[in-house]
N, C-alpha and C positions, 0 to 999 in steps of 0.2 A: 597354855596358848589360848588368848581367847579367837571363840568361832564368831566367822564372817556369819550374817544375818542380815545383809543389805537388802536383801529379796523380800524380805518380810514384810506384806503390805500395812502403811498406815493408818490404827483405825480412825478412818472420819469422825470427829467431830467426837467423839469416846468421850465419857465423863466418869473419870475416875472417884466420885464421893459419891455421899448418899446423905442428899437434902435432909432427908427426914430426922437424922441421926447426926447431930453438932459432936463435933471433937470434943470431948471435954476438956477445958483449961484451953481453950484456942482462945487467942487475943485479937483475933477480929470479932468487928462489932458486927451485931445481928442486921445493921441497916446496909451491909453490905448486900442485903434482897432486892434494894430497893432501885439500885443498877446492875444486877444481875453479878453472877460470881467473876473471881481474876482469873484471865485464863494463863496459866505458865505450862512452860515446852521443856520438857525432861528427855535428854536425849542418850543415850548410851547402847551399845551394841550387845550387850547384857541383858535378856530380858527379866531375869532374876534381880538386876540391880534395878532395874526400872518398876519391878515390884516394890521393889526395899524403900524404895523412893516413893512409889505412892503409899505404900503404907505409913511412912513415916508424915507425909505433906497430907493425909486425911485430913479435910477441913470441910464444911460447908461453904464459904467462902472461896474455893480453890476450885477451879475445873483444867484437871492437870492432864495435857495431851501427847499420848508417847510417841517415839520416834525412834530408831534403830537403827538409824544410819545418817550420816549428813544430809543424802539427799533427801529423803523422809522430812528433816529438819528443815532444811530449804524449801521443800511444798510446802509446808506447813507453815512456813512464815510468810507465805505469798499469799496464802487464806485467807487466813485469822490473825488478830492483833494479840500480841502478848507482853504482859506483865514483868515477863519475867523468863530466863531461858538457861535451865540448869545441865551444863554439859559437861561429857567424858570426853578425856583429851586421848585417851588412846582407843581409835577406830581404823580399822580396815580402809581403803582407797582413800578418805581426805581427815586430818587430823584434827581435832577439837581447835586447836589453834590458828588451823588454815581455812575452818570453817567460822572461826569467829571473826578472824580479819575478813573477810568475804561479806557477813553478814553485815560489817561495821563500815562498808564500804556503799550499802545499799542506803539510799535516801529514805525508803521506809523501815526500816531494820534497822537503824545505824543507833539510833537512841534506846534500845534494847539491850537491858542489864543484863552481864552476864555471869554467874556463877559459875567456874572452873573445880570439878571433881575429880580426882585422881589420885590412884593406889602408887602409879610407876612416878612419875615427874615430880619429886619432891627435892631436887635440889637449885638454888637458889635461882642461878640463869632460868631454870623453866618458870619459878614464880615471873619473874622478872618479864619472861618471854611473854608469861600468861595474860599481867598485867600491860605489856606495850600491844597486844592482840587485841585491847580491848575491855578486859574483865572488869568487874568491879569485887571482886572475891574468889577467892584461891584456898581451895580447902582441900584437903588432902584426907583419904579414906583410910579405916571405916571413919565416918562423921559422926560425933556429936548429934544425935536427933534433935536435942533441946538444942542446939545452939544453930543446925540448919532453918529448924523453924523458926527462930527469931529472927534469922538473919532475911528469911522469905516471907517472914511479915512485915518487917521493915518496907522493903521493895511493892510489895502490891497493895499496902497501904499508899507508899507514897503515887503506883498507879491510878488508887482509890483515886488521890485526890488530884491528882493531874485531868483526871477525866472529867470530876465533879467542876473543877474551873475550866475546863475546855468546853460544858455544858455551858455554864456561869456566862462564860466568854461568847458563844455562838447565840443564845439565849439578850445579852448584852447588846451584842451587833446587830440581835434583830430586833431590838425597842430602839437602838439608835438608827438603825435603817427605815425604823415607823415614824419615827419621830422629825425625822430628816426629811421622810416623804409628808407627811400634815406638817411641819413648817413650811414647805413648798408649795402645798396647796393652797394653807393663810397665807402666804405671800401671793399666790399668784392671783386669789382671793383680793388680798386687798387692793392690788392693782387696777384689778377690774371694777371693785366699789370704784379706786380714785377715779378711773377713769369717766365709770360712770358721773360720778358727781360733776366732775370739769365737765362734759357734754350734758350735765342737767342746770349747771350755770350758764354755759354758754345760750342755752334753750330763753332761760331765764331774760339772761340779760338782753338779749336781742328783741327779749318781747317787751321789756320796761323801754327796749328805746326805739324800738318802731312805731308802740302802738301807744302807753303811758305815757313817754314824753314827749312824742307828737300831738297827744291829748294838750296836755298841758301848754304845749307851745302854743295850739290852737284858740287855749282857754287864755292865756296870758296876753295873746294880740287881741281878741275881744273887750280883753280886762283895759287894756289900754283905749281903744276904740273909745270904752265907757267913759274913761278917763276926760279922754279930748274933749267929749260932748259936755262934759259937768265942767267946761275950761271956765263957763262965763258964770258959775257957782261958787258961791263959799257955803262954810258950814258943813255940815256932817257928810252929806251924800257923798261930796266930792274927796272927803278924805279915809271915807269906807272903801270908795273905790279908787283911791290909790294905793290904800292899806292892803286891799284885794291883791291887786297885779303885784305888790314886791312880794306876800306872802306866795302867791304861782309860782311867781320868778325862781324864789328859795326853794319852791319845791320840784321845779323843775332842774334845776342845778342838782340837788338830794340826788332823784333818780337817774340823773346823769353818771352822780360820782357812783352809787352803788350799780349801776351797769357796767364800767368801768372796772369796778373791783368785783363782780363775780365774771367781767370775760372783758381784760385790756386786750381791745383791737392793735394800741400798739403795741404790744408784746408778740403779736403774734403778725405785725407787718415790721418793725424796726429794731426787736429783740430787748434782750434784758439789760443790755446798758444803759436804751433810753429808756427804759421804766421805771430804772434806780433813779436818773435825774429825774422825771418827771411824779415822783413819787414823790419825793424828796421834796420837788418844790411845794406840791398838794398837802403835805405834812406840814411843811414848814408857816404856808399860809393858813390851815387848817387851827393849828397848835400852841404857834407863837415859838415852837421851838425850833433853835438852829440846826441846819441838817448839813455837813458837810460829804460830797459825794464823791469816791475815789475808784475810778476806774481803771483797770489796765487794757490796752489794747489786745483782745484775744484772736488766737491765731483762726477760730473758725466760728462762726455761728454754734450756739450749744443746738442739742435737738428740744423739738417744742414740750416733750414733757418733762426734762430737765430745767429749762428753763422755766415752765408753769411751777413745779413743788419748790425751786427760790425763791416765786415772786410771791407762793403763799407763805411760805417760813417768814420771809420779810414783812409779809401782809402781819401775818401772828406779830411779831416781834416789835412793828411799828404799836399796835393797838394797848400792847404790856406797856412801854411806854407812855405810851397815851396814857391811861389807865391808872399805873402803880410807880412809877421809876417816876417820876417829879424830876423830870431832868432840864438841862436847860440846855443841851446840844448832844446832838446825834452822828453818829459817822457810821454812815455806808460802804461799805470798800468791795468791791468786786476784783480778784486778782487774779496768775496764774502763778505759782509757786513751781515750779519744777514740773513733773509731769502731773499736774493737780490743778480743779478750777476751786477756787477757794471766797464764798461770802460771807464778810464777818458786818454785825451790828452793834456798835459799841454804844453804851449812854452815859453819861455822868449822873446819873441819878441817885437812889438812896440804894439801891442794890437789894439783897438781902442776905445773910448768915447762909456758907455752905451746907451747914449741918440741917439747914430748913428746906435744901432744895427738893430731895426725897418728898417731902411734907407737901411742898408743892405742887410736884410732881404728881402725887395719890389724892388733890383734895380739888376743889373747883379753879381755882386759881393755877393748879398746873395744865387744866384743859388743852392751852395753846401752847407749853410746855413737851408732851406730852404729843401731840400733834404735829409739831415740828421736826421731832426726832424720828415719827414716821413717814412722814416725808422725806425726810434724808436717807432713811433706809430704802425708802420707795425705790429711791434715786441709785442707788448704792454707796451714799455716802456718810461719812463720819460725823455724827455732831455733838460740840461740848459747848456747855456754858461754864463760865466764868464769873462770878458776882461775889461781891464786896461788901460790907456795910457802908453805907454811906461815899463807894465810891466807884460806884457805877456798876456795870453789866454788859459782859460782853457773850454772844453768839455767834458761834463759828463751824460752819459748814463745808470739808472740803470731800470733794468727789474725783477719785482718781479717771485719767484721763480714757484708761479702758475699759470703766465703768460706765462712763459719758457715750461710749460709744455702743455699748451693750445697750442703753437708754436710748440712740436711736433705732436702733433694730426694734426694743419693744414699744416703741413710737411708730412704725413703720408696721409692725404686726398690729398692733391698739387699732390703724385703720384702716388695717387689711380685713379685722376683724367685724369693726362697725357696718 
């Protein structure tokens, strides 16, 4: 009859091996040092059998912690984490079996292997009973030393390595948690450049057109003044100084347009729709090329820094044209696609090889390329191009509708902030 032994205090934290002195022929690797030893829970009411057992489980690798009764066994999983939990199914007050369903029911316990030992329960329903409690092994005494120890190498290896990827794993999430917070920063980074930039345009451009081409205007009504007085002249004076006033004129128009293109007043009094037509015309007259402009009626005003990273995408995209696409007609299209505002620029030009866009994209020539697509990110929206040999180039920009409005909150912050 075995004796009750429930009273028997659990020793804390007990380390049944001895570092210094490796099992011979143990099949754990020595770099198990290197996360400290596995700890498994040997439970039986027998303290003699819990001898037999750590003798037999002597490992460097193993810190094997006794236990004498279930509930011994229950503190003890409420501790410390374990490996591994080799038990006797016949004990005094609660049985190996009612103690494994128990533990199997616990969210932190439940994944905890369990090897079932016993001399009495050897016939078929008790395997049966052992394996539906929970087990993952059912051994019946005396045990096989050699084959208990392989079978609890198995198990605290595969601990080993559950832990080393729960490392891997937590170590993982925290470079993508770094990584997630400095892309955050570059972005909110580059926000603040765009923004800056747009209020060091707008700086810009209000001073080319208050104070230079009010210059100019001043200088071009003088230029003409000159003109009138050399009316009752020929010869050279009189055509220096009409040569004069048109070259002012041209240059006063220059600083008109590039005021305009670093801060359209009308963009920012009548919106993006009339910027497309009025771009459109500026281009067209500009160019020589046809610009057709297609807008849809949108349900709201965009907010003003949505609207400005279009009207630069489009600024980029008119000038590649200009520039490289040899085209000979443009379309503008401003739409709303389902919950989506959507600006595509299409050219008939010469286009270029997909395979070259990358190339582009990395070399001087994708600058505005390249530019573009961070303005669309700016915005929070999507941008692909499209390009052909010889049969055109399309850019296309769409921004979901609750992106647009996240874009006015940080429009609304941008000058809360200024």
């Amino acid at each position: 009859m075995k004796s009750n032994n429930a009273n028997i205090p659990l020793p804390s934290g007990k380390v049944t091996r001895r570092p210094t002195e490796p099992c011979s022929g143990s099949a754990v690797p020595v770099s198990i040092f290197r996360d400290g030893p596995i700890n498994i829970l040997i439970v039986d009411d027998e303290p003699k059998n819990l001898t037999v057992l750590e003798t037999v489980l002597d490992d460097p690798g193993y810190r094997l912690v006794r236990a004498e009764s279930a509930d011994q066994a229950l503190l003890a999983l409420v501790v410390e984490e374990f490996a591994l939990l080799i038990l006797d199914i016949r004990m005094p007050g609660m049985t190996g079996f009612e103690l494994a369903q128990m533990i199997k029911e616990r969210k932190k316990t439940a994944r905890v292997p369990i090897i079932f030992l016993t001399a009495y329960y050897n016939e078929d329903q008790h395997v049966v009973e052992g394996y539906d409690s929970g087990a993952v092994d059912y051994l019946h005494k005396p045990v096989n030393a050699s084959i208990l120890r392989s079978k609890v190498s198995v198990f605290a290896e595969l601990h080993r390595r559950s832990r080393e990827c729960a490392l891997a794993n937590r170590a993982l999430l925290a470079e993508v948690t770094e990584r997630r917070r400095a892309e955050e920063q570059l972005r909110a980074l580059t926000h603040r450049v765009v923004q800056m930039q747009e209020a060091e345009r707008g700086s810009v451009a209000l001073d080319l057109h208050d104070n230079i081409a009010q210059m100019l205007c001043a200088i071009l009504a003088r230029s003409q003044a000159l003109v009138n007085r050399l009316t009752g002249c020929d010869g050279s004076p009189k055509q220096d100084a009409i040569k004069l006033r048109e070259m002012l004129g041209t240059a006063a128009e220059e600083v008109e347009r590039i005021s305009r293109s670093l801060r359209p007043s009308i963009l920012e009094h009548l919106g993006l729709v009339a910027v497309l037509h009025a771009i459109g015309t500026e281009f067209a007259e500009r160019t020589g090329v046809s610009v057709k402009v297609v807008c849809a009626k949108l349900t709201a005003r965009l907010p003003i820094n949505t609207e400005m990273a279009l009207f630069r995408i489009l600024q980029h995209a008119l000038t590649n044209v200009d520039q490289h696409a040899r085209a000979h007609q443009v379309t503008l299209s401003l739409t709303q696609p389902g919950d989506s505002i959507q600006l595509t620029i299409q050219d008939d030009g010469i286009g270029f090889a997909p395979d070259l866009l990358s190339a582009k994209q990395g070399g001087k020539d994708g600058l505005g390329l390249l530019g573009m697509r961070e303005r669309a990110t700016y915005i929070g929206g999507d941008f692909k191009i499209k390009s052909v040999l010889q049969e055109g180039t399309e850019i296309e920009v769409r921004i979901p509708l609750g992106k647009v409005a996240e874009g006015a909150g940080l429009a609304e912050s941008a000058e809360a902030t200024a």
